[in-house]
C-alpha positions as CSV (number, residue, x, y, z in Angstrom):
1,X,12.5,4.6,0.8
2,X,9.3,3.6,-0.7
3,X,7.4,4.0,2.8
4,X,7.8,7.7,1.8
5,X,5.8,7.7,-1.1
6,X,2.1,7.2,-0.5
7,X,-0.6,8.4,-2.8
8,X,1.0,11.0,-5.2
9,X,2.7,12.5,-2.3
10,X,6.4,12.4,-1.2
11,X,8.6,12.6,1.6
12,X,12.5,12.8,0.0
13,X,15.1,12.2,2.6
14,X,18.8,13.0,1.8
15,X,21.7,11.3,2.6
16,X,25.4,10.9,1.2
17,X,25.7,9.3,-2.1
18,X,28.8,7.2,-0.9
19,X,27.1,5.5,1.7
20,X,24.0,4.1,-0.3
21,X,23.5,1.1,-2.1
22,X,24.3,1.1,-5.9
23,X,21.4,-0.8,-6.9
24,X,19.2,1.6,-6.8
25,X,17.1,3.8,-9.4
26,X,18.0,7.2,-10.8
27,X,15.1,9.8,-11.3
28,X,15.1,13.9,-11.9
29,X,12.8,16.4,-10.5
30,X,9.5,16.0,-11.8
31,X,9.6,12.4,-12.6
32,X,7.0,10.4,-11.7
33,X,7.9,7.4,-8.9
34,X,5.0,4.0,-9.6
35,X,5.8,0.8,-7.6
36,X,5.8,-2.2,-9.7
37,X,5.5,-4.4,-7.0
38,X,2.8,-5.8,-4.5
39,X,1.8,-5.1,-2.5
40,X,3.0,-1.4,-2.7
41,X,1.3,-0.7,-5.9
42,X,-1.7,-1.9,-4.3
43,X,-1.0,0.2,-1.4
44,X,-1.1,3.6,-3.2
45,X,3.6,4.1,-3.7
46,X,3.2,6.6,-6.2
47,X,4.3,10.1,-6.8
48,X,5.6,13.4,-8.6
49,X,9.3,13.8,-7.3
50,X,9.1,17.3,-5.7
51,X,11.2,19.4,-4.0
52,X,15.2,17.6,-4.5
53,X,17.9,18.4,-3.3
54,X,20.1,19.2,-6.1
55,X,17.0,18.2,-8.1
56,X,18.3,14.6,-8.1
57,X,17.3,11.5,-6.4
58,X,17.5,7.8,-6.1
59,X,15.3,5.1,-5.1
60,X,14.0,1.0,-4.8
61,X,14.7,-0.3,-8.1
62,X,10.7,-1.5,-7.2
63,X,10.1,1.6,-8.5
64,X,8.9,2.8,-12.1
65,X,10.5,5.7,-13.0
66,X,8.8,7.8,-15.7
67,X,9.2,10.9,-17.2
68,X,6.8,13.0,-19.3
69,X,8.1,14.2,-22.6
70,X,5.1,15.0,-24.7
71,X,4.2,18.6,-24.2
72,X,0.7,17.5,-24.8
73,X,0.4,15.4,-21.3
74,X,0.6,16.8,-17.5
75,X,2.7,14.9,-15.0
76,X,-0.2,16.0,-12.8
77,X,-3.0,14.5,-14.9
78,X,-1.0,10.7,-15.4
79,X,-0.6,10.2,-11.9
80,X,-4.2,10.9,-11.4
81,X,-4.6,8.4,-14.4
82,X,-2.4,6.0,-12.5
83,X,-4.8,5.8,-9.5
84,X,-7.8,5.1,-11.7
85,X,-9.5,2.0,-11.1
86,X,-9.7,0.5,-14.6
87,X,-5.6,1.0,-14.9
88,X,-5.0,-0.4,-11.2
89,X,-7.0,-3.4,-11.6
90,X,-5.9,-4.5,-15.5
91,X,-2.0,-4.1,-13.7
92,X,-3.4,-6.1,-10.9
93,X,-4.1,-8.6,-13.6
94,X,-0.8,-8.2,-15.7
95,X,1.4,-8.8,-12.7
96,X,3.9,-11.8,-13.0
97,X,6.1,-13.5,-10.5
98,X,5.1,-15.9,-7.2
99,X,3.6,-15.0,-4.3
100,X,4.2,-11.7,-2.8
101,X,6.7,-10.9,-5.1
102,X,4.4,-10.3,-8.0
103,X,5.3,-7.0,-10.5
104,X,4.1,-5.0,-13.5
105,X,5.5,-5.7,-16.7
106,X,7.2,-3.4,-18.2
107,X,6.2,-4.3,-21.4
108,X,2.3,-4.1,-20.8
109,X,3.1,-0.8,-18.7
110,X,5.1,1.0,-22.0
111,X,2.1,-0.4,-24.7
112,X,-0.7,0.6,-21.8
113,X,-3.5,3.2,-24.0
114,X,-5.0,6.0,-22.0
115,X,-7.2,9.3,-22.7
116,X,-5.5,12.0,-23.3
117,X,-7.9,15.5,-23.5
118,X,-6.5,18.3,-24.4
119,X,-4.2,20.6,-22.0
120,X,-6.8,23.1,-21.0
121,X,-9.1,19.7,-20.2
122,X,-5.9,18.2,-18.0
123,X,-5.5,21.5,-16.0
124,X,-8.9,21.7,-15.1
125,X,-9.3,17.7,-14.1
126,X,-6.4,18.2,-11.9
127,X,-7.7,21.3,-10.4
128,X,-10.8,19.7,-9.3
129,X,-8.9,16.6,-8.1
130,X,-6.1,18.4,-6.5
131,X,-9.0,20.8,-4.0
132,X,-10.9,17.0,-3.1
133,X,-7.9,15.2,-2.7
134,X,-6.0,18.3,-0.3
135,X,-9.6,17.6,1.9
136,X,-9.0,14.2,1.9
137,X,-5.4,14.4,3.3
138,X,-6.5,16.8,6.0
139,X,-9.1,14.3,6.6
140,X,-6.8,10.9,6.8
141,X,-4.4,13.2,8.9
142,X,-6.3,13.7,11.5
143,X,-7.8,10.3,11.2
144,X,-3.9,9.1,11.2
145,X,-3.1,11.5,14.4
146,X,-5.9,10.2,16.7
147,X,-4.6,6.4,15.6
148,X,-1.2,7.5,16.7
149,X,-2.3,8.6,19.8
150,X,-4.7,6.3,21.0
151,X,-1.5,3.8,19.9
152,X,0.9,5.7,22.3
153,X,-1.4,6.1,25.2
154,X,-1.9,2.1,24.6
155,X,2.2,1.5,24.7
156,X,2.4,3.7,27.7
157,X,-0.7,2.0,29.3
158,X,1.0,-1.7,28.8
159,X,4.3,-0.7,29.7
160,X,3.2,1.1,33.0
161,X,0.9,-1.8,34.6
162,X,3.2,-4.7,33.3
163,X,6.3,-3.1,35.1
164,X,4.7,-1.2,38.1
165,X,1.7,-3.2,38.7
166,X,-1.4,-2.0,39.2
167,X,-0.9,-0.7,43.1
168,X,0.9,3.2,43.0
169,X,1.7,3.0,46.6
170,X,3.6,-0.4,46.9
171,X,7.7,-0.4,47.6
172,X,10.1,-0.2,44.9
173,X,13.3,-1.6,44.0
174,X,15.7,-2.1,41.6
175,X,15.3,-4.2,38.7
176,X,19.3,-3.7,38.1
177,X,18.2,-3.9,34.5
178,X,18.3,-0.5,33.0
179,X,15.1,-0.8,30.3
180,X,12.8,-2.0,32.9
181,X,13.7,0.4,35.9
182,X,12.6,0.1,39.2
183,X,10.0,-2.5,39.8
184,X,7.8,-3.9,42.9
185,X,9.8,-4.2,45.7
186,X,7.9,-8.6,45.9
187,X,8.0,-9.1,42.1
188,X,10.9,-11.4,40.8
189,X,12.9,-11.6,37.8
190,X,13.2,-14.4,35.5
191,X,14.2,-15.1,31.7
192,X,11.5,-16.5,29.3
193,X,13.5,-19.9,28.9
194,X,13.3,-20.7,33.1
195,X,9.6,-19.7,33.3
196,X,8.2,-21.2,29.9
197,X,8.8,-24.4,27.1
198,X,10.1,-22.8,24.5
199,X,10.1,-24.7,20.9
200,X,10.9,-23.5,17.2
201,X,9.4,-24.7,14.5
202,X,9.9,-27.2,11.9
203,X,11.5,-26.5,8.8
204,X,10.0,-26.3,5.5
205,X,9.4,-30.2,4.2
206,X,8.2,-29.9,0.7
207,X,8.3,-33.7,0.1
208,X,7.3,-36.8,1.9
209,X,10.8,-38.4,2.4
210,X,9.2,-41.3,4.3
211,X,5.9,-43.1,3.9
212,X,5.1,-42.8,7.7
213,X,5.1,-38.7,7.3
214,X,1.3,-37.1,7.1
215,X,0.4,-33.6,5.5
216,X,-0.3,-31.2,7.8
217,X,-1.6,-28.0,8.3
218,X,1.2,-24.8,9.8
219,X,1.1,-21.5,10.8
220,X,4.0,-19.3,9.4
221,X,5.3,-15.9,10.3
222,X,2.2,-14.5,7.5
223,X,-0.4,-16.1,10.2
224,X,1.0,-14.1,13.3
225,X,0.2,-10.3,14.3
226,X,-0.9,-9.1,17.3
227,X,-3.9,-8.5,17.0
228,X,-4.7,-12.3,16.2
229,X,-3.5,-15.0,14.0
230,X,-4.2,-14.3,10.7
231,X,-5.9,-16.5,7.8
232,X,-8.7,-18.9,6.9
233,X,-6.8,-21.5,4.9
234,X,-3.4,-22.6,5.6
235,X,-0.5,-24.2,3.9
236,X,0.8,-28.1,4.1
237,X,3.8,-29.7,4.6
238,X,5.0,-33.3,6.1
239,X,5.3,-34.2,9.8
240,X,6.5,-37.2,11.6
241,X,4.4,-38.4,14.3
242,X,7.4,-37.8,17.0
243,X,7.6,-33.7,15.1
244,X,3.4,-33.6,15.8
245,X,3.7,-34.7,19.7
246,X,6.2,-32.0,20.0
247,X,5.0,-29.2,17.5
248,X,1.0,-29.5,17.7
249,X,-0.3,-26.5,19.1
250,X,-2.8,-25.9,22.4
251,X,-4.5,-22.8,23.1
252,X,-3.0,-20.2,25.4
253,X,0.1,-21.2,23.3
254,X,1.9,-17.7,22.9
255,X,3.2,-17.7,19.5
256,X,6.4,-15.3,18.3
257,X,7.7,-14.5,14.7
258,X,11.5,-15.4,15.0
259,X,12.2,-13.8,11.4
260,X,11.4,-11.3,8.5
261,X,9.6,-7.9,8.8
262,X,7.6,-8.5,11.4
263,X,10.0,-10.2,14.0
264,X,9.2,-9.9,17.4
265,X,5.4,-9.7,17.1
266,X,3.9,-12.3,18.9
267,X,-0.1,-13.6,19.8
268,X,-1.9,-15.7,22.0
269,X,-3.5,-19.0,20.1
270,X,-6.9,-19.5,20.5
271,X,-7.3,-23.1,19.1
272,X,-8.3,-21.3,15.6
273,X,-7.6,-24.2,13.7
274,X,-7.9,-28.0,14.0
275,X,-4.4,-29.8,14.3
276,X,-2.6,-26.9,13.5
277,X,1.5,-26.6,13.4
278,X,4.2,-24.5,13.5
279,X,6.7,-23.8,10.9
280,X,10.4,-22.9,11.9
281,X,9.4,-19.2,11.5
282,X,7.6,-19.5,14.3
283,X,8.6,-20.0,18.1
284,X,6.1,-21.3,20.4
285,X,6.2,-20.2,24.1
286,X,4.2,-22.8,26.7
287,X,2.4,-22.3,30.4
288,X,4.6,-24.1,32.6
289,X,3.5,-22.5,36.2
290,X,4.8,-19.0,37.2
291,X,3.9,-16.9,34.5
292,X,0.2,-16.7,32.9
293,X,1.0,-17.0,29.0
294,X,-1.8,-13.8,28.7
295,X,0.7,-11.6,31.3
296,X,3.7,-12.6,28.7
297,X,1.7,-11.7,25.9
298,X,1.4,-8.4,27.3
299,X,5.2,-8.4,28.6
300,X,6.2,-9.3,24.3
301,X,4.1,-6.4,23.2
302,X,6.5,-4.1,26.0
303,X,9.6,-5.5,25.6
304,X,9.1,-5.2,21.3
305,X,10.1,-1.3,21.5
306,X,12.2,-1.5,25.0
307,X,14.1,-4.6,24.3
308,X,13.4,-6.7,21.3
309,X,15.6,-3.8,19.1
310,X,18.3,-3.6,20.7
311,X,19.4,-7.4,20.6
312,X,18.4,-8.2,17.1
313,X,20.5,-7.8,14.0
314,X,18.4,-4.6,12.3
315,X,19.7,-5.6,8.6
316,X,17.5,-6.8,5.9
317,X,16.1,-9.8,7.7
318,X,16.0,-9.5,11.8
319,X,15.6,-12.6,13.5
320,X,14.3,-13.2,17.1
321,X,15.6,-16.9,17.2
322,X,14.6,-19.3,19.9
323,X,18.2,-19.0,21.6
324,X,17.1,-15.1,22.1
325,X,13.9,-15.7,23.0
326,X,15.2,-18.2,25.9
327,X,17.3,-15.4,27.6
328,X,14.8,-12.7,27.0
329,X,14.0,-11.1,30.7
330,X,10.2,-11.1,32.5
331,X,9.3,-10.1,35.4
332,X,6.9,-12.6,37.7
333,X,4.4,-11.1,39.7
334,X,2.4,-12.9,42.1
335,X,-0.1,-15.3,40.2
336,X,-3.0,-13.4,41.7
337,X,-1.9,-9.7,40.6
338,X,-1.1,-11.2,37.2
339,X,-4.5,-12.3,37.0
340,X,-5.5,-8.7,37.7
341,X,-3.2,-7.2,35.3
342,X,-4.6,-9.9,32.4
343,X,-7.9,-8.5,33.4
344,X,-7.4,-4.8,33.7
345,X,-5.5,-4.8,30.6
346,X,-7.5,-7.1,28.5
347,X,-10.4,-5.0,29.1
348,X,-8.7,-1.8,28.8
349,X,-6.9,-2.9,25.6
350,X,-10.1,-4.5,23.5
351,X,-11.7,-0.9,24.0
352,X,-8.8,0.9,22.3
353,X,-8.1,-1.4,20.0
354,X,-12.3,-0.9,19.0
355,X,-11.7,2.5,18.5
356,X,-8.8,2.1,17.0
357,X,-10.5,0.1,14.2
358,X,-13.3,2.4,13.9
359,X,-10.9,4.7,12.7
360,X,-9.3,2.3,10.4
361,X,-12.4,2.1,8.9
362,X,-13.1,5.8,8.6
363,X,-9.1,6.1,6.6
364,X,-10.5,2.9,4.4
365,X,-13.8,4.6,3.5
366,X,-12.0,7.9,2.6
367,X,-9.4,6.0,0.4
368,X,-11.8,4.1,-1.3
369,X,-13.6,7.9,-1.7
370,X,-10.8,9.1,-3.4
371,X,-10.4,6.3,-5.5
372,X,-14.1,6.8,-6.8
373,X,-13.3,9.9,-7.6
374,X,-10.5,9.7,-9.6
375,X,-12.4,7.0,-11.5
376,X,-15.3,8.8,-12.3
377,X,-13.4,12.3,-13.9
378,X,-11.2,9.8,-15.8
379,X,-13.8,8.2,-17.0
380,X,-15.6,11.5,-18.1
381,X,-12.8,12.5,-19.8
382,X,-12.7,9.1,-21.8
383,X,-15.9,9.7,-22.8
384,X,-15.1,13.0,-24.2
């Protein structure tokens, strides 16, 4: 998979030939693995296949699959050359194709000019580079472990408060169902559909089929994550004033991905944009009057891992569609303990999440370490 190939290292997993795909690509031991697509090539998918079973393997057919057969070149030394900054940025430029869907040419990749030193040159450039970039693993590593952590401790947290409240000695009962377990004895079960107005999007309308339509600006599946919605422009596409009284959104709304990659994950709108929409990727969850749209918020991010998994289709494309969404179980505490929760885990949650991106920054500033590096021995050596 090519989430197992990160910045010239690899993670091969083995599985039976007869039950994987046949589109994929062929490569040897040694070879090396490039993404041609963004925004893995971007994101570092690169590496020297190591350690096969069988010395064999298959991959995406995203994947550039080349194989050294000068004696005058190190497999070692062009995948350092491949994380240089002058090659990474020229691809960046060649890339064709739409959107996120953008790859390398082949062609520019195969006529691409490089340094080459000689070998005792090579074998000392990747010595160097091999010692700083073994530090900088150990150093990302534990940088990746505390994120983990503080991630688990911040699942655990949510799940806790949002299914036991925030009182340890209060009556249990029952929740008679078997993800959520027992629950406070005076808290009630609903579905999202009885406690919330639910509405999907509108689909994509490239073209104004009537003169009384207006452009107007949507938020898409791209927009939503949890930690916010994302983006400072947005796209276009044509309403009817009877599709903008229904689809306009208010803040509080509690916005879900129903599709794609990243189904499931869902934020609160904070009236980020003027007149904004929602496009059929989208479903929009509304305050009606037992449930505080913040306390489902909290419930989506819970039920994502306990629930969310296990009820939607996990082939290529998952979707969380507004008929699932509608029968998705919540429990409904008293207004005044939600209230509590929203504030003990608001403030609880901001904190981690701060420290959480301080250590997103420290992993950024060590890649873009790295990267220097590289650059600046492959560009002595193209001096020499």
């Amino acid at each position: 998979p090519m989430e197992q190939i990160k910045n010239g290292y690899f993670e091969p997993q083995s599985a039976e030939i007869s039950t994987l795909p046949e589109s994929l690509s062929a490569f040897s031991e040694g070879d090396i693995l490039l993404a041609k697509v963004t925004p893995c090539f971007e994101n570092g998918n690169l590496c020297i296949a190591k350690g096969l079973r069988n010395k064999v393997g298959v991959g995406s057919t995203e994947l550039f699959v080349i194989r050294v057969v000068s004696p005058l070149i190190l497999p070692e030394y062009l995948i350092f050359l491949f994380q240089e900054d002058r090659f990474k940025s020229t691809a960046a430029c060649e890339m064709r194709g739409t959107g996120g869907l953008k790859r390398i040419p082949t062609d520019w990749l195969l006529s691409y000019k490089f340094p080459v030193p000689s070998l005792e040159v090579q074998h000392e450039v990747v010595k160097r580079l091999d010692h700083k970039m073994l530090e900088i693993l150990e150093l990302s590593q534990t940088f990746d472990n505390k994120r983990d952590l503080l991630e688990e401790f911040q699942k655990a947290l949510i799940w806790r408060v949002v299914t036991k409240g925030l009182n340890p000695k209060v009556s249990m009962k029952d929740s008679t169902v078997s993800w959520i377990g027992n629950i406070p004895s005076h808290w009630n079960i609903a579905t999202l559909g009885r406690v919330f107005d639910v509405r999907l999007g509108k689909m994509l309308s490239p073209s104004q089929v009537d003169p009384s339509l207006t452009q107007e600006d949507y938020l898409c599946a791209g927009n939503i994550d949890w930690s916010g919605v994302k983006g400072n422009t947005l796209k276009k596409m044509w309403f009817s004033e009877s599709e903008k009284e229904i689809l306009l959104l208010k803040p509080r709304d509690v916005l879900i991905v129903e599709g794609g990659a990243g189904f499931g994950k869902a934020t609160i709108y904070k009236g980020e944009f003027h007149h904004c929409y929602i496009q059929n990727s989208i479903v929009r969850l509304r305050e009606l009057t037992k449930v505080k749209s913040e306390f489902a918020n909290f419930w989506l991010r819970f039920t994502y891992e306990a629930y969310l998994k296990t009820v939607c289709s996990q082939a290529t494309f998952s979707h969380y569609t507004k008929e699932k969404v509608l029968q998705t179980p919540i429990l409904v505490p008293p207004k005044d303990e939600q209230l509590e929760i929203i504030d003990r885990l608001s403030f609880v949650d901001s904190k981690i999440n701060c420290m959480i991106d301080q250590i997103e920054l420290h992993i950024q500033k060590l890649s873009e370490y790295r990267t220097a590096l590289v650059s600046n021995m492959i560009s002595e050596v193209g001096k020499l």
